[in-house]
N, C-alpha and C positions, 0 to 999 in steps of 0.2 A: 301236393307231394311231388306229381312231376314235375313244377318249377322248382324244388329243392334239386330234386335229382340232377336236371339240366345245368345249375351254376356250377355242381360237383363236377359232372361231365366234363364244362369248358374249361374248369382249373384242369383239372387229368390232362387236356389236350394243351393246354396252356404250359404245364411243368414237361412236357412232351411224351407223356405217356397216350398208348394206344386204352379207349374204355370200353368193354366190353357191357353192354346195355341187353335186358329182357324187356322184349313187348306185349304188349298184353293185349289181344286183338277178341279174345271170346269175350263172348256178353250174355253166356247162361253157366248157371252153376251144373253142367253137366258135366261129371268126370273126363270124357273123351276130347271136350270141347279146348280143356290142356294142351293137347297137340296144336289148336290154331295158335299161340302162341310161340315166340320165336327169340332168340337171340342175334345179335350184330355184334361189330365192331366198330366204334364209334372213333375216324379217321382225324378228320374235321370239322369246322364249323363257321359259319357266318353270321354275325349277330346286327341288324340294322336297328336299332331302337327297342321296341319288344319284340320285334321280330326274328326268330330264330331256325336258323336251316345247321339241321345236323349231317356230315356226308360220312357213310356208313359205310364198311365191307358187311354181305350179304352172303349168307353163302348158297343161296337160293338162287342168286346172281353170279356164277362163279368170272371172276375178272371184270368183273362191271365194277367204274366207282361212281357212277353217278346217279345210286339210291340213298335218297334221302328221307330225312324227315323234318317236318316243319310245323311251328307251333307259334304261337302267341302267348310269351312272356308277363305279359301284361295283367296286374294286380286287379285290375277292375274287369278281369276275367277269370271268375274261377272256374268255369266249366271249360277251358280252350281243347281245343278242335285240334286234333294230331293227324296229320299228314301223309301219305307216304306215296311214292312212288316204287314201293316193293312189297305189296303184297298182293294177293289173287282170290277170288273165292267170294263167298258173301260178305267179306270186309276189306275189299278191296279199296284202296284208296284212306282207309282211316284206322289208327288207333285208337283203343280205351287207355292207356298210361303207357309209361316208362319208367324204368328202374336200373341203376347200377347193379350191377354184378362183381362179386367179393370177389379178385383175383389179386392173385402173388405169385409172382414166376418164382420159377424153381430150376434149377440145373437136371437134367433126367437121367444122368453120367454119375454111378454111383460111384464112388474116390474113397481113397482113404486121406489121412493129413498130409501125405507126400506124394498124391497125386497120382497114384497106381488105381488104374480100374478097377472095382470089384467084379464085373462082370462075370460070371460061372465059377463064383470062390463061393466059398460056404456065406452064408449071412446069418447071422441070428436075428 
């Protein structure tokens, strides 16, 4: 599955959208263990062969861009080893998966059709 997600990724980055990716770092089914898991912003990428280095905004890293993650693409790997140079704690250094994250920008400026604010007008 996270080699599905990664080809999605590099189209997103390729059509020049920024992708927003969930890591999945826990490895017990304990409720709290939720929290080791984390989301990025997936900037760029480098692809050598099945080699793949993903370059992520972190915000765990605040103006850092060079946290990455890296993986092996490669089909006669289904178990591949995920990477990181931004994490800490007991799974420091490695992921369990990756995932896209459903996003669709939206205007946060409420208008009407002629472009007048709604800002402190009645809304229904």
């Amino acid at each position: 599955m996270t080699v599905a997600e990664c080809l999605a990724i590099m189209q997103e980055i390729d059509a020049g959208r920024l992708c927003p990716i969930g890591l999945v770092a826990a490895r017990r089914w304990i409720p709290w263990d939720v929290f080791k898991n984390h989301v990025v912003l997936v900037w760029g990428y480098e692809r050598g062969g099945d080699r793949l280095t993903l370059y992520t905004y972190d915000s765990n890293f605040p103006g850092r861009d060079d946290i990455t993650l890296r993986l092996d693409l490669s089909p006669s790997r289904p178990d591949t080893r995920i990477t990181t140079n931004g994490t800490d704690g007991p799974t420091a250094g490695c992921l369990r998966g990756l995932f896209r994250v459903p996003y669709r920008s939206a205007d946060p400026l409420w208008s009407t059709a002629d472009g007048q604010d709604l800002v402190g007008a009645n809304r229904k």
